[in-house]
Structure formats: structure tokens, C-alpha cells
C-alpha positions in Angstrom: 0.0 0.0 0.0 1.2 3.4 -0.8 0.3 6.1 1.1 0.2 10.1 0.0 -0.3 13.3 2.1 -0.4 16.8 1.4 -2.6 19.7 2.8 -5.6 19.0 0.9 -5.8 14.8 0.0 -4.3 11.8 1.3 -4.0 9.1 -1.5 -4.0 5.4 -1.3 -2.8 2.7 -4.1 -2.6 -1.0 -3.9 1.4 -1.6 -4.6 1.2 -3.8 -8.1 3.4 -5.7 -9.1 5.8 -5.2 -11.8 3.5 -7.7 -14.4 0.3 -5.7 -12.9 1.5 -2.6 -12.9 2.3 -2.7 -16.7 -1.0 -4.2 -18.1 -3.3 -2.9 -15.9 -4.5 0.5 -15.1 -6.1 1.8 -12.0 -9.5 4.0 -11.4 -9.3 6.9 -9.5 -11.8 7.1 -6.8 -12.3 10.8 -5.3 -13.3 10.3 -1.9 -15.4 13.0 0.0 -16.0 12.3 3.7 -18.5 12.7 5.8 -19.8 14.6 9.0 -22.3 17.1 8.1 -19.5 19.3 6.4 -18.7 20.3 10.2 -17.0 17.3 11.4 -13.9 14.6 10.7 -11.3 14.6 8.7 -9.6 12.2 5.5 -7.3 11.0 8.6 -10.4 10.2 11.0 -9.6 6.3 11.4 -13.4 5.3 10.1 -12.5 7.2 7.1 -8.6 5.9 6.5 -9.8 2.6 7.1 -12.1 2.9 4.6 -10.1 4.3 1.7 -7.6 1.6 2.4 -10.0 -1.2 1.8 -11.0 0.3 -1.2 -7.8 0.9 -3.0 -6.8 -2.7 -2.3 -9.8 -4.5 -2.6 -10.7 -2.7 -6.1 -7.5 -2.4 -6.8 -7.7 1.8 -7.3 -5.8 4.9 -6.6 -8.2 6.4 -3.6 -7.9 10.4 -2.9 -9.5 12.0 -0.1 -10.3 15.2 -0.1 -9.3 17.2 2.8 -11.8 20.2 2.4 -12.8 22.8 4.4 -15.1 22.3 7.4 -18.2 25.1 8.4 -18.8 26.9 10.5 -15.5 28.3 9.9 -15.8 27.7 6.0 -19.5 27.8 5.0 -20.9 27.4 1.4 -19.3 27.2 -1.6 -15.8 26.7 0.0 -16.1 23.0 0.5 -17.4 22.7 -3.3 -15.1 24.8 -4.7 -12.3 22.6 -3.0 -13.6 19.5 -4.5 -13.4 21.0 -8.0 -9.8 22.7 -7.1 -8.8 18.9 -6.1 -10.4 17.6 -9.5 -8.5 20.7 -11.5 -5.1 19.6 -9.5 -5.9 15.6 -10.3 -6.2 16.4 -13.9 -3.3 19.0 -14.1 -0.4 18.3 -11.4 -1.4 14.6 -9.7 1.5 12.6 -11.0 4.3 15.0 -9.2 2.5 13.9 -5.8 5.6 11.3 -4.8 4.7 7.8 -5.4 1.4 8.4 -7.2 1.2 4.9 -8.8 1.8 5.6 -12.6 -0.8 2.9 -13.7 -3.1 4.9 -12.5 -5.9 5.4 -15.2 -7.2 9.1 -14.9 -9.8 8.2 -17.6 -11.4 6.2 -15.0 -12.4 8.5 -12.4 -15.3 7.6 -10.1 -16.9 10.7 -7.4 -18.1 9.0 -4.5 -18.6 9.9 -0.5 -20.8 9.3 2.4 -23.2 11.6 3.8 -22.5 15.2 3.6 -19.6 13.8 1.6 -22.0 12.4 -0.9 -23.6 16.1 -1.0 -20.2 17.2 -2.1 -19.7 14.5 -4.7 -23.5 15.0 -6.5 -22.8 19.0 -6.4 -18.7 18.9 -7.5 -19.5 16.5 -10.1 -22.2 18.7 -11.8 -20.4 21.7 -11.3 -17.0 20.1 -13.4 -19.2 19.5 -16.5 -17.7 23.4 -17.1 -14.7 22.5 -16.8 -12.4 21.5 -19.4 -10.4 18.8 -18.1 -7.3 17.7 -20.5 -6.4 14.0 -19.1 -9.4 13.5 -16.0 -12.6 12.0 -17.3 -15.5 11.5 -14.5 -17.6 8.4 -15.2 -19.4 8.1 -12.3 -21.0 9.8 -9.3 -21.8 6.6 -6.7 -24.3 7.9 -3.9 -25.5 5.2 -1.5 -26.8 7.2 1.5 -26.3 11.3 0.5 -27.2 14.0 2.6 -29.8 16.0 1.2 -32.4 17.7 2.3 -35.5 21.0 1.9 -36.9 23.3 4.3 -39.9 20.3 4.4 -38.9 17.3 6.0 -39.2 14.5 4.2 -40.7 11.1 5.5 -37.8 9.3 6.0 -36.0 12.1 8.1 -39.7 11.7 10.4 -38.7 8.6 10.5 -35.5 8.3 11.8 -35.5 11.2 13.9 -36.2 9.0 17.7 -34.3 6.1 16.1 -30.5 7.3 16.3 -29.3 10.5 17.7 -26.8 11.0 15.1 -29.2 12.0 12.4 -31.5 13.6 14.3 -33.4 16.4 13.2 -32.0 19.0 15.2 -28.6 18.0 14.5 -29.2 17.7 10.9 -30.6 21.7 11.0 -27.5 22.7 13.0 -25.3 21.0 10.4 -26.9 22.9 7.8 -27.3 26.1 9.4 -23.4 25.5 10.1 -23.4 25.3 6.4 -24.9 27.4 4.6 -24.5 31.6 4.3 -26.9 33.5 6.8 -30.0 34.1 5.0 -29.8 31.3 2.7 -32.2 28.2 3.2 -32.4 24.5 2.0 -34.2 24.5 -0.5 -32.1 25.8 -2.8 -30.6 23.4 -5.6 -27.4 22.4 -4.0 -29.0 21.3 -0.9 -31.4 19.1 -2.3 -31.0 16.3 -5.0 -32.8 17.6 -8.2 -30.8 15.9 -10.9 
């Protein structure tokens, strides 16, 4: 396993060997965490754990994004990180010591969980305007995203007096955390439209 760190990702990549690494070429997975874009970190040891499982079990090159957390940080800044980290993947990646040169930027997938999931949907519809010269995004993979309006939906009802973690009023001080004073959630990058 090779590891990566710099301010803003920490990278993981199965070691191949010398017969893999020549006729075989890894995905990219970018890797946004969760914790209601207030809490954790790519080194959190839920998340690390995590991204190393999935670069070895795929095999693929995983980079976390290290963005920037509200309250201190609110909306766009923790979009317009993800798309800086998709500009840098496609522009200045390979000078990150031992990024795995098999590594197939053609193959990139935008995944995350939670918030992190949020950031994935909304950075991945915001780099269709970009103009990418070797990164190509094939997929955005969303199993449990964080979305939400100003009208709760049934399933936040729901699971409201099932597990404190998700409850309602820690959800709304998440996204109060969030977003710019006088905004609200039911604008298009808070809830899934596309």
C-alpha cells in the first residue's frame, strides 16, 4: 500500500506488481468524507480505514479530499475545494511522490458518504464546465447522501427517535453550520434535483 499526504488529500494505491502494474491501469476514486460538512477529517480512522479497503480490494488509486469544514468555511468553499482537487488531479497529480503511474485518470469515479456524498452529486455537476485535459468523471456513486429541503421529508420523520446521530435537530445545525446567513435548504445544491 502506498500512502500520500499533502494539505488538501491523502492518497492510497494497492502496490502492483511489476506484471500488474504494466498491463493494468487503476480507477481513480475521489473520496469525500463525511460529517455534516462540520465534522472529521480524511485522517479520521473510520475514514482511512475505509479508503484503504477500497484501494486494495478494487484495486484503485483512492484520494481523499481534505476540504474545508463550516462553520469556519460555510458554502461554496467545500465545493469549490472538491473542484480545485479535480482541477489539480487532472493538471499536477502525477508530481505527488509515489502516485502509482498505472493509475488510469480516464477512469475516475466521485463518490462519499453523507455530507460527503452532498459534495460529490454537487462537484460533479459543477465540473461539467470545466475542461479537463487527461481527468474523465464516469461516475457519481451515492449510496446514502445527505440532502435535504426546508420540508422534511418522510424518512427524516422517521429516523428522527431512532438514532441520535441523524436527528433532526442536529441535521438543521449542520446545515445552518453550512450554509451563508440568510440562505435556506431549498435551494438546488441542498437538495437532489438531478
Amino acid at each position: 500500500m502506498v500512502e500520500a499526504v499533502t494539505r488538501f488529500l491523502k492518497m492510497f494505491g494497492s502496490l502492483l506488481s511489476t506484471k500488474t502494474a504494466t498491463t493494468s491501469s487503476s480507477p481513480v476514486i475521489v473520496y469525500f468524507h463525511g460529517g455534516g460538512f462540520i465534522l472529521l477529517a480524511t485522517n479520521s480512522k473510520r475514514f482511512d480505514d475505509h479508503y484503504r479497503r477500497l484501494a486494495k480490494e478494487i484495486p484503485a488509486v483512492v484520494i481523499s479530499v481534505n476540504y474545508r469544514l463550516a462553520p469556519e468555511n460555510q458554502y461554496p468553499s467545500q465545493y469549490d475545494d472538491g473542484i480545485d482537487m479535480l482541477k489539480f488531479i487532472d493538471s499536477k497529480i502525477s508530481t505527488v511522490e509515489h502516485f502509482p503511474a498505472c493509475t488510469n485518470l480516464k477512469r475516475c469515479f466521485v463518490t462519499g458518504d453523507s455530507a460527503g456524498e452532498n459534495l460529490a452529486h454537487n462537484v460533479a455537476v459543477r465540473a461539467n464546465e470545466c475542461k479537463f485535459s487527461m481527468l474523465m468523471l464516469l461516475r457519481v456513486v451515492l449510496i446514502q447522501p445527505f440532502f435535504g429541503g426546508e420540508e422534511r421529508t418522510q424518512s427524516e420523520e422517521d429516523l428522527n427517535d431512532i438514532t441520535p446521530l441523524v436527528s433532526l435537530k442536529r441535521t438543521d445545525w449542520m446545515w445552518k453550520a453550512f450554509w451563508p446567513e440568510g440562505s435556506d435548504r431549498d435551494q438546488s445544491k441542498f437538495v437532489l434535483l438531478y
